[in-house]
C-alpha positions in Angstrom: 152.4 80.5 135.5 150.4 79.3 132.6 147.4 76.7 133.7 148.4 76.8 137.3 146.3 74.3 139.4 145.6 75.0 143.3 146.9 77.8 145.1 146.6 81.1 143.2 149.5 83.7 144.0 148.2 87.0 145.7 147.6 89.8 143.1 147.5 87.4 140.3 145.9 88.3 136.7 143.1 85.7 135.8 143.1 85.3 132.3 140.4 83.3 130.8 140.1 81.0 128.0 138.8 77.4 127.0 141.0 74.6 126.5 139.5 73.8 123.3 139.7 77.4 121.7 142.5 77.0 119.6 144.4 79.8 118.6 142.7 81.9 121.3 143.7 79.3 124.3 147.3 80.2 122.5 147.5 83.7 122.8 146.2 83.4 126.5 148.9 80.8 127.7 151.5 83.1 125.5 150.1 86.0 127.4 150.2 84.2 130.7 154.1 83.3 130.3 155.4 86.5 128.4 153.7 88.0 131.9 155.3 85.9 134.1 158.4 87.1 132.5 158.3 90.0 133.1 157.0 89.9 136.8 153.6 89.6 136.8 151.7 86.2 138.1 149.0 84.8 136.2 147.0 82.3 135.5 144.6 80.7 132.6 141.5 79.4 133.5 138.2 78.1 132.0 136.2 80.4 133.8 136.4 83.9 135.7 137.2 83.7 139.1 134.2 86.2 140.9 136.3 89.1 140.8 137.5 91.2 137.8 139.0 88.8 135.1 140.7 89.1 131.4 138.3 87.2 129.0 139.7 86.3 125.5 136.5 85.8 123.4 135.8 84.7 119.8 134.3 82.4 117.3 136.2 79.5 119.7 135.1 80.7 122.7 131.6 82.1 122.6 130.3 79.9 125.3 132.2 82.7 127.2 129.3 84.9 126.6 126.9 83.6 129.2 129.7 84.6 131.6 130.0 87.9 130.4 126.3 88.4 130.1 126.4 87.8 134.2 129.1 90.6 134.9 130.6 94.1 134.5 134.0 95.7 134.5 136.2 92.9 133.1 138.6 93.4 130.1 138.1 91.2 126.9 140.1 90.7 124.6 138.1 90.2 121.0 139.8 87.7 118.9 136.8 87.6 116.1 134.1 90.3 116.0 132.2 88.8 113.5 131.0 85.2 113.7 132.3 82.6 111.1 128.5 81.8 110.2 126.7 84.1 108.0 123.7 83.2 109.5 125.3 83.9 113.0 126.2 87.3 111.8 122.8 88.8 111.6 121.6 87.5 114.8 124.7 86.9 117.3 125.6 90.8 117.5 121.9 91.5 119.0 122.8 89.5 122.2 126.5 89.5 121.7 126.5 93.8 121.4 124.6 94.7 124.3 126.8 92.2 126.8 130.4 93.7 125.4 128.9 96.9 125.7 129.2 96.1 129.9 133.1 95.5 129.7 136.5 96.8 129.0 137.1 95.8 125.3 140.2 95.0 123.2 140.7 94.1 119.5 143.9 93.5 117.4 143.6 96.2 114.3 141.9 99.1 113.7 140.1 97.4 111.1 138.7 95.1 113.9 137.8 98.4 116.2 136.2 99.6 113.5 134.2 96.2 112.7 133.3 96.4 116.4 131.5 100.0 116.4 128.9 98.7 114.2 128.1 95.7 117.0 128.8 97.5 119.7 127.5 101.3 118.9 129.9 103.8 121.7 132.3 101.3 121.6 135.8 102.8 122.2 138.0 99.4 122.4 142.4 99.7 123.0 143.7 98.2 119.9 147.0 96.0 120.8 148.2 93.5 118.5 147.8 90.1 118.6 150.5 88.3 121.4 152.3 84.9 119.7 155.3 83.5 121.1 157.9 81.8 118.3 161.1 80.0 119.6 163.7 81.7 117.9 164.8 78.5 116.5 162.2 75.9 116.1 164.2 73.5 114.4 165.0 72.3 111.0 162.7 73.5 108.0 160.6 70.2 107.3 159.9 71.6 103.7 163.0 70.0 101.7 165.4 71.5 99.3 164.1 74.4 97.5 165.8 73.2 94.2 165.9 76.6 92.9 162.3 77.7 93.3 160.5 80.4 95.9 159.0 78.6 98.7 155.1 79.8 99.3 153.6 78.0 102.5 149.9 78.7 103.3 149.4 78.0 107.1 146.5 77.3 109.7 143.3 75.3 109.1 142.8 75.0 105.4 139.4 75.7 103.9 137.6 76.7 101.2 137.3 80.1 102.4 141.1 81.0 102.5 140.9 80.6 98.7 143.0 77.0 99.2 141.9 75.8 95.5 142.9 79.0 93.8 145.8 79.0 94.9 146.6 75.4 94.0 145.5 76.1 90.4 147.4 79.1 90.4 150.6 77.6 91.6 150.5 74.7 89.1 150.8 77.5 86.4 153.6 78.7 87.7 157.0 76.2 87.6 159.1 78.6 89.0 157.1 78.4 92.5 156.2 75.5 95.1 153.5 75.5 97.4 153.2 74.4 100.8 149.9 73.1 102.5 151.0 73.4 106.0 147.9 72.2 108.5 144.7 70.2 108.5 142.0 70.3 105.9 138.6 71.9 107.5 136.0 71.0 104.9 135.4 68.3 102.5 136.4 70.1 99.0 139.7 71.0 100.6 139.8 66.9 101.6 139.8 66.3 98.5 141.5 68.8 96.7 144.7 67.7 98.8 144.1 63.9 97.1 145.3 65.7 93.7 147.7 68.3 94.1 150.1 69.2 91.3 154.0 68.9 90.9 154.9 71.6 92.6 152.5 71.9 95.7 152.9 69.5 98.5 151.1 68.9 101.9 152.6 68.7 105.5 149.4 67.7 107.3 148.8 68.8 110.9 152.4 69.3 112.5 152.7 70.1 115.8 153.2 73.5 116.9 157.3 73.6 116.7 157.2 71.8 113.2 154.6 74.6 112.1 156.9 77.5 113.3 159.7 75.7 111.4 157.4 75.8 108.7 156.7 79.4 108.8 160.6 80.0 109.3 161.9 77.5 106.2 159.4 79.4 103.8 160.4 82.7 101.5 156.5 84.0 101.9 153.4 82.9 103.6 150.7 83.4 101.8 147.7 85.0 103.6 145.0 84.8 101.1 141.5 85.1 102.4 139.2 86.8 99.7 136.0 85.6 101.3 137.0 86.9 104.9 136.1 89.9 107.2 140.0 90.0 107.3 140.7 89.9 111.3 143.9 89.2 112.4 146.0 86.1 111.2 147.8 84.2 113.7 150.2 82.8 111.4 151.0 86.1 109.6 152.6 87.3 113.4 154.4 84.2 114.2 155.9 84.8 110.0 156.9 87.7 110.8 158.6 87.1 114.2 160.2 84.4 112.5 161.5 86.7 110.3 159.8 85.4 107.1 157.5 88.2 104.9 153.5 87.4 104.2 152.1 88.1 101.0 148.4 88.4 100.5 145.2 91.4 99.7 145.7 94.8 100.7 142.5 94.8 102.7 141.2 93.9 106.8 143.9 94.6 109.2 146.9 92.9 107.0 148.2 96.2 105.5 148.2 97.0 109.8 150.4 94.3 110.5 152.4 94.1 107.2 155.7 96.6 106.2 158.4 96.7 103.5 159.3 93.1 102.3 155.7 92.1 102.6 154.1 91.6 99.4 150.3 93.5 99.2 148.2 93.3 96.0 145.1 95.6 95.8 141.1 94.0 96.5 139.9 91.9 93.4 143.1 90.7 92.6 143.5 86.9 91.8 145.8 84.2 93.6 147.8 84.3 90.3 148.5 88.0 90.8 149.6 87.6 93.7 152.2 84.6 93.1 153.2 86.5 90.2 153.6 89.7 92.8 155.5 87.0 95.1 157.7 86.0 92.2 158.6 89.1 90.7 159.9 90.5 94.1 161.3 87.7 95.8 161.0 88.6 99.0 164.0 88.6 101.6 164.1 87.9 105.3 163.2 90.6 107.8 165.6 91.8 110.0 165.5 91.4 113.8 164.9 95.3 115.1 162.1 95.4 112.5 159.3 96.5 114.8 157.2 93.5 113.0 159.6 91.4 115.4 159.1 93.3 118.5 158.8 90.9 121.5 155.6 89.8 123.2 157.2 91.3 126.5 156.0 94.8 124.4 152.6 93.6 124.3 152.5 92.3 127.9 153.3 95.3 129.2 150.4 97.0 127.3 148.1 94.3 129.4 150.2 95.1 132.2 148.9 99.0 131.7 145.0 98.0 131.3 145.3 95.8 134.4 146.4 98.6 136.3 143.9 100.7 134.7 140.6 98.5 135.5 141.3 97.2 138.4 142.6 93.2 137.3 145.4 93.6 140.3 144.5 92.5 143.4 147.0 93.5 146.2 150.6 92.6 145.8 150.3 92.7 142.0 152.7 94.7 140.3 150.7 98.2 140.9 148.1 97.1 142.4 147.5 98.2 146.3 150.5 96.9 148.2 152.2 96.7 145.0 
C-alpha cells in the first residue's frame, strides 16, 4: 500500500522517505509492497506521522535529519553513513552522530555497522540487507547479440568516482570483452568520456527502471568497481544478483558480504584491467535460484516486520501489535 493518499489503515507501518531520494525512495516503496504482501499495511510518506515512524536516511535524504533531530524512538534505516562530500565528512557526523544516537538504527553490511561506530560511538545497529524488488522477467536484454564476447555492464549513475574511465581504457585493450554503460552520466568528464568510447563499449543512457533490470539480467557480469568509495552497499549489485547475473569488482566495503561463488573478487589495489582480465579468465555463469543471494524481499520484510514489533512501529490491529 505503497504512497497511499487519505485514510491510513489502523496499525499501519509509516515508512518514510522523499520522493526525490532515489535509490532510497526505492527500497522504501519495495519495502512498503513486499510488506503488504505479506500482511502488513503500510505506507510511504515524506514525513513522520507524530508517532513512532521507519526513517530511511542517507546522502538523498538528509533533509530527514531535522526530523530526527526533533524525536526519539524511531527505527532508521542508514542507506549511506558517510556523506558523498569529503568536506561533509568531517563536519556532518558532529550533528548527524549525536541525533542517530536517539533512535533505533539499521545499516546494510557489517562494513557499514562498523563505519557507523566511529559516527555514532555505542552504536549497536541490526544489520539487514538491502530490500530491491526485480521482476523475474523484465523483458528482453536491450544489449544486442553478444557476437561471441563476455558481456560486462556497469550500472547506476556513472561518475568519475566508480572508476568509469578506467574501465573504458581497460576494456578497449581487451577485444574479447564489451562494455556496457548502463545509466546517466553524473559529472562532466564522464559527459565527455561517453562522446568517445571505443569499439567494444557502448552506452544505453538512462532506461527506465524495467529496461535497467533487463540490463542487469542480459549481462554475463556487472561490474561494481568503486576504488574511490567508502564501499556501502550497491543497489545494482542486489537486483544482479536476484536476477541471477554474478558482479565482479574489489574485495573490500561490504561487496565480499553480499557476493558468493560465481562472483568475481580481486584484492585492494588491483586495477580495472585485472579485474576484466579476472572476469575473462573465469567466465562467470548464472546463479541459480535457491542461491541465498536470490532470497526474496519477503525474507527481509519479515526482519522489519520483527523490529516493528520490537520498537513499538505497530499501532493496534497491526500484525503483533495490541489487538493484533
Amino acid at each position: 500500500m505503497s504512497g497511499v493518499t487519505g485514510a491510513v489503515p489502523t496499525g499501519a507501518v509509516h515508512i518514510v522517505a522523499p520522493r526525490g531520494a532515489g535509490g532510497i525512495r526505492q527500497s522504501a516503496d519495495d519495502l512498503a509492497e513486499t510488506l503488504a504482501a505479506i500482511g502488513v499495511d503500510a505506507v510511504v510518506g515524506e514525513r513522520p506521522p507524530a508517532g513512532p515512524a521507519h526513517l530511511h536516511y542517507g546522502n538523498a535524504s538528509r533533509p530527514l535529519l531535522r526530523f530526527l533531530a526533533r524525536r526519539r524512538g524511531d527505527l532508521v534505516t542508514i542507506h549511506d553513513v558517510v556523506p558523498r562530500t569529503r568536506m561533509l565528512r568531517a563536519v556532518l557526523p558532529r550533528v548527524s552522530g549525536p541525533v542517530l544516537a536517539r533512535h533505533h538504527l539499521v545499516v546494510h553490511s557489517r562494513h557499514a555497522a562498523g563505519l557507523l561506530a566511529a559516527t555514532v560511538p555505542g552504536a549497536r545497529p541490526e544489520t539487514v540487507p538491502l530490500l530491491l524488488r526485480v521482476v523475474p522477467d523484465p523483458g528482453p536484454s536491450p544489449l544486442g547479440p553478444p557476437g561471441g564476447l563476455v558481456t560486462a555492464v556497469v550500472a547506476g549513475r556513472l561518475k568519475a568516482a566508480k572508476g568509469v574511465a578506467a574501465l573504458v581504457a581497460a576494456a578497449d585493450a581487451r577485444p574479447g570483452l564489451r562494455l556496457v554503460l548502463v545509466g546517466g552520466a553524473a559529472d562532466r568528464a564522464t559527459t565527455e568520456l561517453l562522446t568517445r568510447l571505443p569499439a567494444n563499449v557502448s552506452h544505453l543512457d538512462r532506461p527506465d527502471h524495467d529496461t535497467f533490470l533487463a540490463a542487469l539480467a542480459g549481462a554475463d557480469v556487472v561490474i561494481s568497481w568503486r576504488p574511490d568509495s567508502v564501499g556501502e552497499t550497491s543497489g545494482p549489485v542486489v537486483e544482479a544478483h536476484q536476477l541471477g547475473t554474478p558482479v565482479a569488482g574489489l574485495a573490500s566495503g561490504s561487496l565480499p558480504e553480499y557476493c558468493g561463488p560465481g562472483d568475481v573478487l580481486v584484492p585492494e589495489g588491483r586495477s580495472a584491467g585485472d579485474l576484466l582480465d579476472a572476469v575473462l579468465a573465469a567466465r562467470p555463469g548464472r546463479i541459480d535460484a535457491g542461491d541465498e543471494r536470490r532470497a526474496p524481499p519477503e525474507a527481509i520484510a519479515r526482519r522489519y516486520l520483527e523490529l516493528y514489533r520490537r520498537f513499538g512501529l505497530l499501532g493496534p490491529g497491526g500484525p503483533g501489535g495490541p489487538g493484533g
